[in-house]
C-alpha positions as CSV (number, residue, x, y, z in Angstrom):
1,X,-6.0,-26.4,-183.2
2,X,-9.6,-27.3,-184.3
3,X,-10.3,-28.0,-187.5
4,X,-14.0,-27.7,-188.8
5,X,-14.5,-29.5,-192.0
6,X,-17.7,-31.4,-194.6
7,X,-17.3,-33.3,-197.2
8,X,-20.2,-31.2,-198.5
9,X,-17.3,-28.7,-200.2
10,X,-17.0,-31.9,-202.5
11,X,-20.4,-30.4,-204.1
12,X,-18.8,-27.3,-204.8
13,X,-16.8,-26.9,-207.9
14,X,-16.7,-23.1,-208.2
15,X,-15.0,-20.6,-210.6
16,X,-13.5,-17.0,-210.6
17,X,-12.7,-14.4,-212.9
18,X,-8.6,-14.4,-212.9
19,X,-7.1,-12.1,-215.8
20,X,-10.2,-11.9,-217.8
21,X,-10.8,-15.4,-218.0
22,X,-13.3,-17.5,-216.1
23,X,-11.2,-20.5,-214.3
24,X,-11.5,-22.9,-212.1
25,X,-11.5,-21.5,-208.1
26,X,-8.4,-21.7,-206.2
27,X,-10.5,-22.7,-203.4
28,X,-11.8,-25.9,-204.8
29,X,-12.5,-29.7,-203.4
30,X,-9.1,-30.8,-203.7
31,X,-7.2,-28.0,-202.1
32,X,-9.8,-29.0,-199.0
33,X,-9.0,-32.4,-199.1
34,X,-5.2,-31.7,-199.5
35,X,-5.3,-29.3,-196.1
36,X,-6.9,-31.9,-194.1
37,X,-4.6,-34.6,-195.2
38,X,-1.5,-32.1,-193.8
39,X,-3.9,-31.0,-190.9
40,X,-4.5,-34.8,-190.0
41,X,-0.5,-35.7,-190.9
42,X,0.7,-33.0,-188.4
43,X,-1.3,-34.0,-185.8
44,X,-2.8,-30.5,-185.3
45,X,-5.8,-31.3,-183.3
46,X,-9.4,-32.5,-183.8
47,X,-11.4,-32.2,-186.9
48,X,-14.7,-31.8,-186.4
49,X,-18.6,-31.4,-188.3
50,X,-19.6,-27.9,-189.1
51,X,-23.0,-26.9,-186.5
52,X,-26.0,-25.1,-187.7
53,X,-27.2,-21.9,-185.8
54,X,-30.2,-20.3,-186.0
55,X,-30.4,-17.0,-186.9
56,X,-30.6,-15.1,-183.6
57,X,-27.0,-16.4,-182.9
58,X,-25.5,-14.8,-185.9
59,X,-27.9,-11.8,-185.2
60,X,-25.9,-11.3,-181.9
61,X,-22.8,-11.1,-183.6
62,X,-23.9,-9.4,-186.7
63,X,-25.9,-6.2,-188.0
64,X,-29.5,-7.5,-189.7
65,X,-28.0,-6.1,-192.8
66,X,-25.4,-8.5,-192.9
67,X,-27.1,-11.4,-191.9
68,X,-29.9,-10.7,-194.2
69,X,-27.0,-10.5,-197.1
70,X,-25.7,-13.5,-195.9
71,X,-29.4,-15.3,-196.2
72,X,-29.4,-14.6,-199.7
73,X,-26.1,-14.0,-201.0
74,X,-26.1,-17.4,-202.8
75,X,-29.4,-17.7,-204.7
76,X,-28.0,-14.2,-205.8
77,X,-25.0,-15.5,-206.8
């Protein structure tokens, strides 16, 4: 299996809205670190860097629309 994993995520401490309250996100630093701990402790295979794409490779995979969401979505957020 390949793994691709940043320690960038560190810089993400995200929240949700669970049952009405805002809490922290279930997909936060720690739970990455944990999975690559039991990714690395299983020996499941190589764990490499994220790569940057430009845009026309996602545009051959994508509709415009969706990659022009994508492009924004988080200064939205």
């Amino acid at each position: 299996m390949l793994t691709v994993y940043s320690s960038d995520h560190r810089l993400h401490r995200g929240v949700e809205l669970k049952d009405g309250a805002i809490t922290e996100s279930f997909e936060n630093p720690l739970r990455a670190e944990t999975v690559l701990a039991q990714v690395r402790a299983a020996g499941l295979g190589d764990v490499i860097a994220p790569k940057s794409f430009d845009r026309a490779r996602y545009a051959a995979a994508h509709s415009t629309r969706y990659v022009d969401f994508l492009a924004g979505a988080w200064d939205e957020w």
